[in-house]
N, C-alpha and C positions, 0 to 999 in steps of 0.2 A: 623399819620394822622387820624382824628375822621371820620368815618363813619357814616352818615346819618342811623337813626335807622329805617327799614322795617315793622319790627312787628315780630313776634314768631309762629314760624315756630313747629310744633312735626313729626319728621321722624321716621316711624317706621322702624327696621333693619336699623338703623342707624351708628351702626358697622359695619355692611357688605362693600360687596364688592361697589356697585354701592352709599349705601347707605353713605358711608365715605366721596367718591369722592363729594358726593353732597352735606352734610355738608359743607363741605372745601367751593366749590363754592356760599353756601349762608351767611357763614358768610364774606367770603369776599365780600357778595355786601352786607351787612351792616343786616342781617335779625341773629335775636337771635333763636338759637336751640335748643330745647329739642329733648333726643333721648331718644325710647323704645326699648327694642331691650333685648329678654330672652337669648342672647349668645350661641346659639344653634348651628350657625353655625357661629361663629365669635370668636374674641379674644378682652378682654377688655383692652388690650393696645392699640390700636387704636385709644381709647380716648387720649391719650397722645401725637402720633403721629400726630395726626389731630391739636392739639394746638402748637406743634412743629413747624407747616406747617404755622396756622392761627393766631399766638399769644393770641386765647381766646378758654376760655375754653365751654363746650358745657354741658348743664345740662343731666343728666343720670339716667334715672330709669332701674332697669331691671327689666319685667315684662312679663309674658306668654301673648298673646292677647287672649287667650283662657280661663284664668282667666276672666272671665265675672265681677265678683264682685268687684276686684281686679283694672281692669281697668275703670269700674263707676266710684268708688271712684278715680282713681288719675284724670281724668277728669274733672271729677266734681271740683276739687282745683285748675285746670290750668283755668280760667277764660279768660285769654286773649290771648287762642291761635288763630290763626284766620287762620292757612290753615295746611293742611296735607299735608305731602306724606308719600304714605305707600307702601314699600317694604317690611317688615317681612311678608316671603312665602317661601314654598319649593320651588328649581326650577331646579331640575334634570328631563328631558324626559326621563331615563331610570331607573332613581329609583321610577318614579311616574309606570310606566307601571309595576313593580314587588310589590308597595304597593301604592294602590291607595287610599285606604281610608284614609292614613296617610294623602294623597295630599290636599282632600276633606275635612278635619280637620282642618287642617292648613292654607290652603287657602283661604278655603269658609268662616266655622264659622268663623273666625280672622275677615275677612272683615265685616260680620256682627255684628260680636260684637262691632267693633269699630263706623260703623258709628250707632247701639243706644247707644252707649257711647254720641255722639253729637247730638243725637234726636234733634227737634227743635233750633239750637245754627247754627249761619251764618258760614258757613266753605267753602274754597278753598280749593278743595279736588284733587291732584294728583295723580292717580292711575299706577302703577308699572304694565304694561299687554305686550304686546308682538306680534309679530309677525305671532307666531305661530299660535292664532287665526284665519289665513289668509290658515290655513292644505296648501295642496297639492295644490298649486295655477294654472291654469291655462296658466294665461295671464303673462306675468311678463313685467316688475317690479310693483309691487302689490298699488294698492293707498288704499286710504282709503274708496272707493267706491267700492274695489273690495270683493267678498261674502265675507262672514265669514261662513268656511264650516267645516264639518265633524272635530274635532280636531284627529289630528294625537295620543295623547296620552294624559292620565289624568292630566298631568300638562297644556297641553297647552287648554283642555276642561277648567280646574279651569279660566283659561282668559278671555274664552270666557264668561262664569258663573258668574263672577265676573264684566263685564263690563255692564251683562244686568242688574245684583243686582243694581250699580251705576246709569246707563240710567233710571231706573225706577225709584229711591227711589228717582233723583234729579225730574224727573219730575213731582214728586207726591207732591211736599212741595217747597218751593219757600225760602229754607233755605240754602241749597248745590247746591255748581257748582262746574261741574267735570269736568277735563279734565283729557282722558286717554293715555298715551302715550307709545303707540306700539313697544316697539322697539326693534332693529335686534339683533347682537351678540358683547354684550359688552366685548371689550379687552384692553387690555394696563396697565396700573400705571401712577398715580401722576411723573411730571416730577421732584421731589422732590426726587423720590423711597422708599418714607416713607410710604407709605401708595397703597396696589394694590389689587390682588384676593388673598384669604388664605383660602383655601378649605382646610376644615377636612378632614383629612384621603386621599384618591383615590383622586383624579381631577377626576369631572365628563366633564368637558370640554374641549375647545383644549389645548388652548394656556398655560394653568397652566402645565396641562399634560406635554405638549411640554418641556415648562420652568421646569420644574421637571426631564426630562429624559435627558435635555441636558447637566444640572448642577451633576447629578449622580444618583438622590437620584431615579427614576424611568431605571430599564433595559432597557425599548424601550418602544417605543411609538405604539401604532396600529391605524392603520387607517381601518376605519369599511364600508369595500368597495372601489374597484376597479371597478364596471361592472355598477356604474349607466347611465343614458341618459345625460352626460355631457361631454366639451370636452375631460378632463383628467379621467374619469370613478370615479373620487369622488366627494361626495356633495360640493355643493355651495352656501355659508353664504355670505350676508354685514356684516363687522365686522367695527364694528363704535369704537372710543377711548373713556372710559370710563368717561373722562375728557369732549369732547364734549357731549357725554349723559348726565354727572350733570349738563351742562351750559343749558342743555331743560329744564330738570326740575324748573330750577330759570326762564326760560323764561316763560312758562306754570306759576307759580306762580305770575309772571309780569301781565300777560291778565288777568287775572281772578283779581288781584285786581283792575285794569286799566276799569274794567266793558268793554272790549270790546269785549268779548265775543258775539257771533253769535247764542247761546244758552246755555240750562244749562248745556247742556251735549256733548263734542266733542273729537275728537279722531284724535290722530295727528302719523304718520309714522317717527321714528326717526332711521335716517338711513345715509350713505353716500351715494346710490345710483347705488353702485357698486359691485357686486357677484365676490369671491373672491374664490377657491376651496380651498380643504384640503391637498394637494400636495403644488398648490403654496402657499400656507400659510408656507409649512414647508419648501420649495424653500428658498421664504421669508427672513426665522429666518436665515437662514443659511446662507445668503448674507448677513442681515445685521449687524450679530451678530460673523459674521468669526468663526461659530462653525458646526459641523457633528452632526447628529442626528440619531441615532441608531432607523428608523422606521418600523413597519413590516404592513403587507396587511391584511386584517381580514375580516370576514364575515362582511357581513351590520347591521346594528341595527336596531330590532324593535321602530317604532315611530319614526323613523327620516327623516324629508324631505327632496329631491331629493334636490333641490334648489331656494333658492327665493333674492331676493332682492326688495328694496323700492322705489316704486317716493315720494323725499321726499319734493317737491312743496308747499304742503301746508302748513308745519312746515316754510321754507322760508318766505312764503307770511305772514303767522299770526302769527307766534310767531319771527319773525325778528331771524331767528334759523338758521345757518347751520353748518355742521361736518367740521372744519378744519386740524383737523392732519390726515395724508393719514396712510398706513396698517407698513409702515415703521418704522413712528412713535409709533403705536400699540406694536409691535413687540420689536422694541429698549428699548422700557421703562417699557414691561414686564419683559425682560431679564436686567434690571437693578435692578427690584424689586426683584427678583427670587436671584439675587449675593446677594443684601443688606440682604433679610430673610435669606440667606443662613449663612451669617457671623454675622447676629444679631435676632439669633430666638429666635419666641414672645414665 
């Protein structure tokens, strides 16, 4: 069946984790891809996986964005791209807290380099930011009107750094429209299991973690706290499917070419709605996955929020957006990805 053609699309870290799932969901709504992406923390089979998935193949530079000269010039030869999204960024809270300048390298100059890579040139820019920028929230479930305070650690500061770079640079020139899209804790795989998280080295996160210690290749899992102010004394994530997170992104790229945007620069909460702990998460896996999980109790971690979750109302209202696979499904299709790499590693 011919797919009506969108336009060309450049995703940075478009190996990665988040960044893969959203290729997949744009070329299936008919949008041509370029991906940049220096494989830093990624595998270049992915490419192959994703064409597996989507029957077309997706064009691939590898390229540092930190390469300043490097990225002018391939810019300057793609002529007709007409929107971004950019994910190539560190994004460990607990490896930014032990080397933060790496963070501030990688996250800040990347970002500027890219948007004077586009100086003057019309661009739908989708920004990769987060939650986090929302630190230790108060009020919950947090909107998009709630502060943006103190960041808990230098990753989630690079967000907040990052969004005012964009808010400013669209408001100063009448060439960029940005939409930045917030979001909670991406988990799951491709119901496919071709394609999901592949963390180098250690999983900095849960559910890899999880899926790593339950499959063998991790002794046990820690949980980093028992004693906080919640029901079960560990933190509390929205954990959204990674799959509804790349359908935002194409939606975010909908409004911004639709012109109906509210201004040039807006910020949307992508979330399920609903705070999930680190217990019942691993409750969870093990109901739905008919497996035991070998987990131990640990001190708490520096940089890490008590609990938050999203109202995610306005993603609803304006980008016709919402999460439909519930924590089940998160969960089921991790542990499918986690067997499949386990019996076919990249």
């Amino acid at each position: 069946m011919s797919v009506l053609k969108q336009g060309k699309i450049l995703v940075t870290g478009g190996t990665g984790y988040i960044g893969s799932h959203t290729v997949v969901e744009l070329q299936n709504n008919g949008y041509e891809v370029v991906i940049l992406d220096n494989l830093s923390n990624s595998n270049i089979k992915v490419l192959g996986q994703i064409a597996t998935i989507t029957g077309k193949t997706a064009e691939f530079i590898q390229l540092d964005l930190r390469d300043k000269a490097a990225l002018v010039e391939f810019i300057s030869g793609e002529k007709d791209i007409t929107g971004v999204i950019h994910f190539a960024a560190s994004k460990s809270v607990g490896e930014s807290v032990k080397e933060p300048l790496l963070y501030y390298d990688n996250n800040i100059c990347t970002l500027v380099n890219l948007l004077g890579a586009f100086a003057g040139r019309s661009i739908n820019f989708v920004f990769s930011s987060s939650c986090t920028v929302y630190g230790e929230p108060d009020v919950l479930p947090v909107t998009e009107l709630s502060p943006v305070k103190t960041a808990e650690s230098p990753y989630g500061n690079t967000k907040q750094i990052g969004e005012e770079i964009l808010r400013e640079t669209a408001s100063a020139g009448d060439s960029l429209k940005v939409i930045a899209l917030r979001y909670f804790n991406p988990v799951g795989a491709h119901a496919s299991a071709l394609i999901g998280e592949l963390p180098n080295g250690v999983p900095q996160n849960l559910v890899p973690f999880l899926t790593q210690t339950a499959i063998g290749k991790r002794e046990f899992l820690t949980v980093y706290g028992d004693d906080y102010n919640t029901p079960d004394g560990s933190c509390i994530r929205d954990y959204i499917h990674v799959v509804d997170l790349a359908k935002a992104h194409v939606a975010a790229i909908g409004r911004m070419k639709e012109n109906t945007m509210d201004a040039v620069y807006e910020t949307f909460n992508i979330g399920t709605g609903n705070g999930s702990s680190v217990l019942e998460v691993i409750q969870a896996f093990q109901r739905v996955n008919g497996v035991t999980l070998n987990f131990r109790i640990g001190a708490s971690r520096e940089g890490d929020i008590v609990k938050i979750w999203g109202d995610v109302d306005k993603a609803a209202a304006n980008l016709n957006w919402k999460a439909e696979l519930a924590l089940d499904d998160m969960l089921g299709s991790a542990w499918a990805w986690e067997k499949y790499i386990n019996s076919n590693p990249f």
